[in-house]
N, C-alpha and C positions, 0 to 999 in steps of 0.2 A: 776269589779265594786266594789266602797265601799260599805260597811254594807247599808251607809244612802243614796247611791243611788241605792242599791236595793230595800230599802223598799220605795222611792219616784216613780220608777218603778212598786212595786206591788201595791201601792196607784191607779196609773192611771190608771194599767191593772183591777185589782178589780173593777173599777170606769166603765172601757168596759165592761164587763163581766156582771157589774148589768144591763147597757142596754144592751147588747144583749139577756138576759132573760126577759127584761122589754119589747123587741120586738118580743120575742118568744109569749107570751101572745096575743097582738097584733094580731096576726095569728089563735089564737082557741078564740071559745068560753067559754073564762073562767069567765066570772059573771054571777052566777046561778040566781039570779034576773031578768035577762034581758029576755023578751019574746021572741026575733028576735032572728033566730039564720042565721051565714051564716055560707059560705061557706068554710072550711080548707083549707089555697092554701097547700097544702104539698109542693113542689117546695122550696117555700119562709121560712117555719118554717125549714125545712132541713140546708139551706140555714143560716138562725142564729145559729142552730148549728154547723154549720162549724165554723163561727165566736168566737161563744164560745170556741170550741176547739182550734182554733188557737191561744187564749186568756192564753186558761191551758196552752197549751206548750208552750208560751212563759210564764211564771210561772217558770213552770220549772226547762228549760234554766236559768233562773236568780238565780234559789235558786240550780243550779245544781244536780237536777233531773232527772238521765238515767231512758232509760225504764226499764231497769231492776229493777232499786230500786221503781220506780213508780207499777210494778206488785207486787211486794214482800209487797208493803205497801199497797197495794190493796189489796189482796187478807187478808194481817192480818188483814187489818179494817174490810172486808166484814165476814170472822171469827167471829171477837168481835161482829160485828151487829145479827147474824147469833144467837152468845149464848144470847145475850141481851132477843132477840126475843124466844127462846125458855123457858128462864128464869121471861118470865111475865114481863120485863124491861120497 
């Protein structure tokens, strides 16, 4: 793929990905205002996650992302978050 149909790829995947968190929400009780509360299907919030994931990996895929470089950059982010956090950041 070119550069400018990668990034019209991560446009649309991004565009998935904000609804499928927008449908995660959907699923719990998240407005602290609201008196009612129901029920969690857990099943169905699982279920968006999956989506979501299918979403990163195909991310990825596009920006050629192995899992190995995907752990290696994981693990450095979760690092820096890790001293931020210790650091009063």
């Amino acid at each position: 793929l070119t550069l400018e149909e990668r990034e019209e790829l991560t446009r649309k995947v991004v565009l998935a990905m904000h609804a499928e968190l927008t449908e995660i929400l959907g699923w719990i009780n998240w407005k602290p205002w609201r008196k009612t509360r129901k029920t969690v299907n857990e099943h169905e919030l699982k279920m968006e996650l999956v989506d979501l994931l299918h979403f990163l990996l195909e991310l990825c895929v596009v920006w050629r992302v192995d899992g190995r470089e995907l752990g290696l950059r994981f693990r450095y982010k979760h690092d820096v978050n890790r001293q931020r956090i210790k650091d009063g950041y």
